[in-house]
N, C-alpha and C positions, 0 to 999 in steps of 0.2 A: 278666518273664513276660508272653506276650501276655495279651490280652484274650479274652475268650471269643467276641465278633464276631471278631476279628481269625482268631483257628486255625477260626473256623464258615466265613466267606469263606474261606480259605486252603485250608482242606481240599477246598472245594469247588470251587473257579474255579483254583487254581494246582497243586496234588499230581497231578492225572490228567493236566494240561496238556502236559507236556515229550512231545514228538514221540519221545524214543527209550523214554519209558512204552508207550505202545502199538504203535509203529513202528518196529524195527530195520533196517539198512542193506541186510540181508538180504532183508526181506519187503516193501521198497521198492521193492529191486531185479526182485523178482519179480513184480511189477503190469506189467513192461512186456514186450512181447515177444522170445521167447529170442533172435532175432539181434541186438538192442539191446542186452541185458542186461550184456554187458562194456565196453561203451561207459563212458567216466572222466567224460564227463559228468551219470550219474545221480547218481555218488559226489557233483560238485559240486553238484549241485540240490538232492540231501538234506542236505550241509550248510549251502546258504543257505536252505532251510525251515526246519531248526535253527534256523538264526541268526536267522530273523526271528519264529521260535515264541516263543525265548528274550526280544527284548527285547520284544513282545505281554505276554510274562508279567509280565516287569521292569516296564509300564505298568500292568499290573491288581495287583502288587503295591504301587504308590505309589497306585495308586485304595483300595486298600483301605487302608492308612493313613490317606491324609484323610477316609475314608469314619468310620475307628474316632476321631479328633480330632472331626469335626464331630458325633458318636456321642454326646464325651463332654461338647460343649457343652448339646445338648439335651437327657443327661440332667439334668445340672445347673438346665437351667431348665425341666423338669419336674419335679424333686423338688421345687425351690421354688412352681412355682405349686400342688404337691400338698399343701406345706406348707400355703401361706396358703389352701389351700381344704380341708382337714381344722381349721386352726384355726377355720375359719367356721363350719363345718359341726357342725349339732347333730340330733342325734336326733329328727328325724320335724317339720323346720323346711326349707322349701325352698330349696337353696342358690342358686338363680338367685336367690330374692327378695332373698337375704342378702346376693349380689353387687349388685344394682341400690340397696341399703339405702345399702350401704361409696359405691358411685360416685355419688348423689344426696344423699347426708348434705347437711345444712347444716353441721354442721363434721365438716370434711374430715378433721382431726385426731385425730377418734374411734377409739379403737380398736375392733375386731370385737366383736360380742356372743360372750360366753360362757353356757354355760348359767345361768349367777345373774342375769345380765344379761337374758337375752331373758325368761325366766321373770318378772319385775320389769316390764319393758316391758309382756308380757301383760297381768300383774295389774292395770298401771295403765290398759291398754289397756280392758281388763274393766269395770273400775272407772266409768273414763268415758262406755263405753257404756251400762252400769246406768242413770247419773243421766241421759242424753240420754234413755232410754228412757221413765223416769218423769216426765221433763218433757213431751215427748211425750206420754205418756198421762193426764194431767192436764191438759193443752191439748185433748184430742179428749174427755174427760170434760165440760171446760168447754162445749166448743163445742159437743155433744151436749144436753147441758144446755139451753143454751140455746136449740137448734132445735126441741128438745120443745116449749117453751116456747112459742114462735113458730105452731107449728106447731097447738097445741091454743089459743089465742087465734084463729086464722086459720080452724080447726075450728069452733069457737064461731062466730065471725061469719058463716059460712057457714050456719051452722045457726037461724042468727036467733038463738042464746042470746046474749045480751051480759052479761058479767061485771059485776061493781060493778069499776069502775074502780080502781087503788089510789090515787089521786092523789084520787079523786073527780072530773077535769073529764069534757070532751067526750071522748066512746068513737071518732069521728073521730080525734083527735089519738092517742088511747092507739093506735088501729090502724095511723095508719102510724107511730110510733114502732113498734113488734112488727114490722111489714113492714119497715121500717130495723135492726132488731136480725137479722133475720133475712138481710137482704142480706150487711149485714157479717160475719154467721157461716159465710154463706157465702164470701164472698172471700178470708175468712182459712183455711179449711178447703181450699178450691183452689188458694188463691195459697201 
């Protein structure tokens, strides 16, 4: 049983094609002027149109065979890259990212995420952002902290108020130690 490209081309490029489909010997003959018209040479001209309609067709018949062969390699390696890209493929996950994940793995060997798989990945993904996060925000806690700090001593000096020291020594030393806490708070806060 053909293929259904094969009778689609077939029906189209070869059924209508044969010269005595639309053109009989008769109505051949009649395109040429009536004092020509019994001349034996039209009868041969219309057989070698034949002959050469014919094997025209006999070539687009072998074209549409290797046409329906090379047809059924690429469907073949399209069902499969359709396979390995529905098994990748998860519900509202982007399949480019999915592909670039499979070709840049560190091991290569991994199989595709499935959904328990990515869902997992997520969680842990989530997970680790959390604690980046709260590290983060207890670093800018810290460091806030301290520029207050810096910042209401520096206040002070400014204002002639001078604190009792904690230390008790020279309010010189206590200030640029605070001008030093405050440098550092800042180059860890920008750096």
């Amino acid at each position: 049983m053909p293929s259904y490209e094969a009778k689609l081309l077939s029906d189209f490029l070869i059924v209508p094609a044969s010269l005595r489909d639309f053109m009989t010997l008769r109505q051949f003959t009649d395109i040429f002027p009536k004092g020509l018209r019994s001349n034996p040479a039209i009868k041969q001209l219309y057989h070698e149109l034949y002959t050469l309609r014919e094997k025209d067709i006999e070539l687009v018949r072998q074209d549409i065979a290797d046409e329906v062969k090379r047809s059924k390699q690429l469907k073949r390696e399209y069902a499969q890259e359709r396979r390995q890209t529905d098994d990748a493929n998860v519900a509202g996950l982007n399949p480019i990212a999915l592909q670039m994940e499979q070709e840049f793995s560190k091991d290569s060997h991994r199989k595709p995420h499935t959904f328990v798989t990515v869902h997992q990945s997520m969680e842990e993904a989530c997970r680790s952002l959390a604690s980046q996060n709260e590290e983060l925000e207890e670093e800018t806690r810290a460091a806030l902290a301290e520029l207050e700090e810096a910042v209401g001593a520096l206040s002070d000096l400014r204002h002639g108020r001078f604190a009792q020291t904690a230390s008790g020594g020279d309010i010189g030393e206590e200030a640029l130690a605070t001008l030093k806490r405050l440098e550092q708070a800042c180059a860890v806060t920008t750096g």
